[in-house]
C-alpha positions as CSV (number, residue, x, y, z in Angstrom):
1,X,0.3,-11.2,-24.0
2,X,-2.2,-8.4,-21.9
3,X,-3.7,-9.6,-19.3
4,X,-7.3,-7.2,-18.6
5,X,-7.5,-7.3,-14.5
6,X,-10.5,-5.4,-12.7
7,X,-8.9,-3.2,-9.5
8,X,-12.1,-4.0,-7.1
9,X,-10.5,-2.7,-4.3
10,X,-7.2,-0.6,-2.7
11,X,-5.5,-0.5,0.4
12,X,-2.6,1.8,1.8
13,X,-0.4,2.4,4.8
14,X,2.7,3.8,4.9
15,X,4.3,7.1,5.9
16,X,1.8,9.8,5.2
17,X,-0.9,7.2,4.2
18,X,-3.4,6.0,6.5
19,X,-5.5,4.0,4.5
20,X,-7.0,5.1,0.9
21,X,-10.0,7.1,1.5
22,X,-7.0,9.5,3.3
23,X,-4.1,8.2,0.6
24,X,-5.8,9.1,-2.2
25,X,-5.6,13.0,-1.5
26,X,-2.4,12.5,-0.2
27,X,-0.9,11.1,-3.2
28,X,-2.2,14.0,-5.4
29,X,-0.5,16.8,-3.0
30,X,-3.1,17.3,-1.2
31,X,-2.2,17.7,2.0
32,X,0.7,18.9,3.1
33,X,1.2,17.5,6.7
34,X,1.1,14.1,5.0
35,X,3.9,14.6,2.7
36,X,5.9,16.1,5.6
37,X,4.7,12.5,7.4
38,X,6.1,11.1,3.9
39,X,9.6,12.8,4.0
40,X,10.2,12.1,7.5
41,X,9.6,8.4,6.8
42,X,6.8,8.4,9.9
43,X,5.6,4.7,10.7
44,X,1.8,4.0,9.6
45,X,-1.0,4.7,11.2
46,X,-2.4,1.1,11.8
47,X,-6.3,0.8,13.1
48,X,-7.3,-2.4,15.2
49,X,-7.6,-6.0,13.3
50,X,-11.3,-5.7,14.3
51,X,-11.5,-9.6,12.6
52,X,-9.3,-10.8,15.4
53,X,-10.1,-11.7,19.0
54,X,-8.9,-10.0,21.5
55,X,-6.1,-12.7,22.5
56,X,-5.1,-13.4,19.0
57,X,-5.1,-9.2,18.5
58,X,-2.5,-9.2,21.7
59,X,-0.2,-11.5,19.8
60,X,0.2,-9.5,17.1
61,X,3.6,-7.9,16.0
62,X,3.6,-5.1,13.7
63,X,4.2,-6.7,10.5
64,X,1.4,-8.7,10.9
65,X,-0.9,-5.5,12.1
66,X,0.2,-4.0,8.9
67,X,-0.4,-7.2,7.3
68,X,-3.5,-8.3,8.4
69,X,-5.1,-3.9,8.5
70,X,-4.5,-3.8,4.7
71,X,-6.3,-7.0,3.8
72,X,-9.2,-5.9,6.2
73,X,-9.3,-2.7,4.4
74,X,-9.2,-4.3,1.2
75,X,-12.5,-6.6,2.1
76,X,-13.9,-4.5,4.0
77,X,-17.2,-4.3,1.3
78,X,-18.0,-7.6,2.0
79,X,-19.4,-10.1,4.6
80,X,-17.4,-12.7,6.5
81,X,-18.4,-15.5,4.3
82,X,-17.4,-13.5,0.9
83,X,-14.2,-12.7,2.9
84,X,-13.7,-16.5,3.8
85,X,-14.2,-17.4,-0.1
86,X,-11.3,-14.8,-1.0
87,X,-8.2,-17.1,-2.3
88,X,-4.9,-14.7,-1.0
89,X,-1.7,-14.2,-2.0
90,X,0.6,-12.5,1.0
91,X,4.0,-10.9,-0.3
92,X,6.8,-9.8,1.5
93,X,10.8,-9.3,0.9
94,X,11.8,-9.9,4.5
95,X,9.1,-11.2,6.4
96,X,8.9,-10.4,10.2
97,X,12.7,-9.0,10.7
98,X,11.8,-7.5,13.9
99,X,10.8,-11.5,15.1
100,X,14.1,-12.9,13.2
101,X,16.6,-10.0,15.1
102,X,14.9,-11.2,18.8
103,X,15.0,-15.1,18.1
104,X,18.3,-15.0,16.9
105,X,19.7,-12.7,20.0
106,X,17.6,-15.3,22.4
107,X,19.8,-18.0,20.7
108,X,22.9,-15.9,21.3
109,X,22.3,-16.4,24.9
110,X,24.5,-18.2,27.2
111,X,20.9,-19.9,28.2
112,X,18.8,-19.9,25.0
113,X,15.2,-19.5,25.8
114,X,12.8,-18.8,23.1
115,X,9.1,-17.4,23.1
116,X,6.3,-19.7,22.3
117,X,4.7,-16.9,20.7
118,X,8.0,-15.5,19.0
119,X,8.0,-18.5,17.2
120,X,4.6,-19.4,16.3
121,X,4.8,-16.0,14.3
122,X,8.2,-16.5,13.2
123,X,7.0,-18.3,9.7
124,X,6.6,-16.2,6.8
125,X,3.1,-17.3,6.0
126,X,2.0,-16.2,10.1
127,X,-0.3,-13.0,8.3
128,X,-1.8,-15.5,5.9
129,X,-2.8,-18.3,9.0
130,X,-4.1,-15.0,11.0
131,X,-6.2,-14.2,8.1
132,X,-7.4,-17.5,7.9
133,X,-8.4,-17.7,11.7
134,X,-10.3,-13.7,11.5
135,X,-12.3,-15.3,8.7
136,X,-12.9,-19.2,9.3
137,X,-11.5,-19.1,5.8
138,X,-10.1,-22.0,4.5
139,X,-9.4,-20.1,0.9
140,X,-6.3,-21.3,-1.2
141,X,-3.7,-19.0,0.1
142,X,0.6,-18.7,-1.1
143,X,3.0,-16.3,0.9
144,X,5.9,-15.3,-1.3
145,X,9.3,-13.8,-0.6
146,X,11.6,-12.3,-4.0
147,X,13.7,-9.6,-2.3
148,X,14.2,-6.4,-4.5
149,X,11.6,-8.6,-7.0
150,X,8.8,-9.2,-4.3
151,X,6.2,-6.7,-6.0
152,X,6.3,-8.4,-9.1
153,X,6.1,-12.1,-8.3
154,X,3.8,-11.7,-6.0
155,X,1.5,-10.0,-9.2
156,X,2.6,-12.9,-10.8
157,X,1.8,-15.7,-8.8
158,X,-1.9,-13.1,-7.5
159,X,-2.5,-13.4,-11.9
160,X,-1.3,-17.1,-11.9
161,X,-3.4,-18.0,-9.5
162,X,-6.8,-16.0,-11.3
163,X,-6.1,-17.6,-14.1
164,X,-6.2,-21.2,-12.6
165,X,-9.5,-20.7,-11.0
166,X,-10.6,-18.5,-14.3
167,X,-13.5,-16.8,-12.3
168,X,-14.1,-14.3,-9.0
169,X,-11.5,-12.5,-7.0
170,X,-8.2,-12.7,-5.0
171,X,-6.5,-10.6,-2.2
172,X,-2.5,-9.5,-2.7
173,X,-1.6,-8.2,0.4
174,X,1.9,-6.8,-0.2
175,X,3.8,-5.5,2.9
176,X,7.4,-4.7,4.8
177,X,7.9,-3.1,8.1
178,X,11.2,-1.2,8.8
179,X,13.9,-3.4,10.5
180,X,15.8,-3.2,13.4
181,X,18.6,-0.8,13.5
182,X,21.4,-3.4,13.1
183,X,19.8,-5.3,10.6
184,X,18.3,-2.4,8.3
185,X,21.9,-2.4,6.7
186,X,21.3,-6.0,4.9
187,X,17.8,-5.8,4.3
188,X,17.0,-2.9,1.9
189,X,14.1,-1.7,3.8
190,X,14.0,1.8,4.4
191,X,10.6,2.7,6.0
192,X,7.2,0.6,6.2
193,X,4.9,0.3,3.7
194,X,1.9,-1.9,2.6
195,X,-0.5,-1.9,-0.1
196,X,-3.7,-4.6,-0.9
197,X,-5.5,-4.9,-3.9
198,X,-8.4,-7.1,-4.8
199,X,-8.1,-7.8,-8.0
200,X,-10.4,-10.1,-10.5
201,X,-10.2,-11.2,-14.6
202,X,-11.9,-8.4,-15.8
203,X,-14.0,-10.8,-18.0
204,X,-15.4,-13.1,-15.0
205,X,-15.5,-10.9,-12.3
206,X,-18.7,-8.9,-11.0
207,X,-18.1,-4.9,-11.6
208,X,-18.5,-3.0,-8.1
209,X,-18.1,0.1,-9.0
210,X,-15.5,2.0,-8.2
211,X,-13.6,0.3,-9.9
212,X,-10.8,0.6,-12.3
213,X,-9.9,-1.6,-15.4
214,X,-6.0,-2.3,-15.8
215,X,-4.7,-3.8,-19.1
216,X,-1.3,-5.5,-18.0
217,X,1.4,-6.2,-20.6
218,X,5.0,-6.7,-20.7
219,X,7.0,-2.9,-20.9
220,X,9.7,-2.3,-23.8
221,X,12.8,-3.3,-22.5
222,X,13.9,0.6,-22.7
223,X,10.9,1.7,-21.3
224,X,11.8,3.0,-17.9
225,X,9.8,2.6,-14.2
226,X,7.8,5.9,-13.7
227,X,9.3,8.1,-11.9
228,X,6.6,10.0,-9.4
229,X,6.8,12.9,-8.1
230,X,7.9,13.7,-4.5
231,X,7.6,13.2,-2.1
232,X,6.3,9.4,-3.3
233,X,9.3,8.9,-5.7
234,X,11.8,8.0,-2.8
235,X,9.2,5.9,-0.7
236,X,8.6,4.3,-4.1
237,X,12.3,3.3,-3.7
238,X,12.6,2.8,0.2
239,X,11.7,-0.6,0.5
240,X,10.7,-3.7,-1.9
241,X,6.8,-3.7,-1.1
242,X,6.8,0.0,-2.2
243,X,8.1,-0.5,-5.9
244,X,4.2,-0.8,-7.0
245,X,3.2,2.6,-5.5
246,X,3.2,4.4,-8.9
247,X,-0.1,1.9,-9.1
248,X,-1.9,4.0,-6.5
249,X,-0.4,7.2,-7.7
250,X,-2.2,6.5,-11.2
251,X,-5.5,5.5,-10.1
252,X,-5.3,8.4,-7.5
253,X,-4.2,11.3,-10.3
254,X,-6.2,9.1,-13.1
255,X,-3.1,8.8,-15.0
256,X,-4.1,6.6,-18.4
257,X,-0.3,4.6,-18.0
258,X,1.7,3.6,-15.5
259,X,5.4,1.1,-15.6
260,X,6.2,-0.4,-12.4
261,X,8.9,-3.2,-12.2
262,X,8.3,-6.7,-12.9
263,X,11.4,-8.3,-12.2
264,X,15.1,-8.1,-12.2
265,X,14.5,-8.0,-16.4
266,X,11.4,-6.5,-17.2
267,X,9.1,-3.9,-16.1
268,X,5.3,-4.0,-16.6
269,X,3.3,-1.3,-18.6
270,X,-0.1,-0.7,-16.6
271,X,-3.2,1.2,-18.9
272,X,-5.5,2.4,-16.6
273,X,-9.1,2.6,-17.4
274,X,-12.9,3.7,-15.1
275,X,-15.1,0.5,-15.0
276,X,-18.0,0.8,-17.0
């Protein structure tokens, strides 16, 4: 079965990506400080959650600054009450490690004392309640964890979800940050990385152009994940989040097909196409 999705909107951080208007030229070799940043695994560049109050800006760790940057990015077209009306779906392998490793060294403690703070962003769905909060929204909204899978369940349930509501748009925010150093062993995460899409049925959703038409269906089971050239190929690989970055390499080099990974089974075979 192909499902038709309209790509409405694109958002990217990571190293040598500071958001898409910069990503874009970046991811066709461009620029060759940003590959260097890309090689070198640099942190992103992360602008101010402008959405946010101050106080709720000053309790924000940087998972949720990556977070909640790539889903203002995403919006950033449209007014606060189109923003408010955007269902979401949040997607992340490990959630807030940074916040796990320091709760879990406060418990160590011969005295235990635990931030108020530290924990009220300890959840996994924290990004998805300060999104909520930036935009009075009170949208459906699903945070989802997979591990190595995260990418493609979280397209899953992001489809799932646009099918139930058969009409308008939705927000996947997909992120990871880079763990602490005695934890990066366990979690698979490499470097930080984020990427949003707002994504619609291509058959109910309004066209604002640009825009980009992807017809989604089910790869041939020997029909391998593309492999993209470097340096993106091992940031593709560096962390779970990053797995769908040959998605932004196509639309960026207009490459007509594109296989990212679906799950532990299947990959998914991406055709490309300009909105009329």
């Amino acid at each position: 079965m192909t499902t038709v999705l309209l790509l409405e909107r694109l958002a990217l951080r990571g190293p040598g990506l500071a958001g898409w208007a910069q990503a874009r030229a970046a991811l066709r070799g461009e620029t060759a400080s940003d590959q260097e940043a890309a090689e070198g695994g640099a942190e992103p560049e992360l602008p101010p959650v402008t959405l946010l109050a101050a106080n709720e800006r000053r309790r924000l760790t940087a998972t949720l600054r990556l977070a909640l940057a790539l889903a203002q990015e995403a919006s950033d077209d449209l007014d606060l009450a189109e923003r408010a009306a955007l269902p979401t779906v949040f997607a992340s392998a490990m959630g807030d490690s940074d916040i796990t490793d320091r709760i879990c060294h406060a418990l160590a403690e011969p005295q235990p004392a635990l931030s108020p703070t530290l924990f009220h962003n300890s959840v996994h769905n924290a990004p998805a309640g300060y999104w909520s909060v930036a935009c009075a929204s009170r949208a459906p909204s699903i945070s989802v964890a997979a591990g190595e899978q995260t990418a493609g369940a979280g397209a899953l349930e992001a489809i799932a979800q646009l099918r139930y509501r058969a009409g308008g748009s939705l927000l996947y925010v997909l992120y990871d940050t880079s763990p602490p150093l005695r934890l990066q062993p366990h979690m698979g995460i490499e470097m930080s990385f984020g990427m949003a899409l707002r994504i619609g049925l291509a058959e109910s959703t309004c066209v604002r152009p640009p825009a980009h038409v992807a017809h989604l269906h089910a790869a041939p089971t020997n029909q391998p994940v593309t492999v993209l050239p470097s340096p993106w190929e091992r940031l593709r690989t560096a962390s779970p989040a990053a797995h769908w970055l040959g998605l932004a390499v196509a639309v960026a080099r207009q490459w007509p097909v594109v296989v990212v990974p679906l799950d532990a089974q299947r990959n998914l075979e991406i055709r490309l196409e300009c909105a009329p």
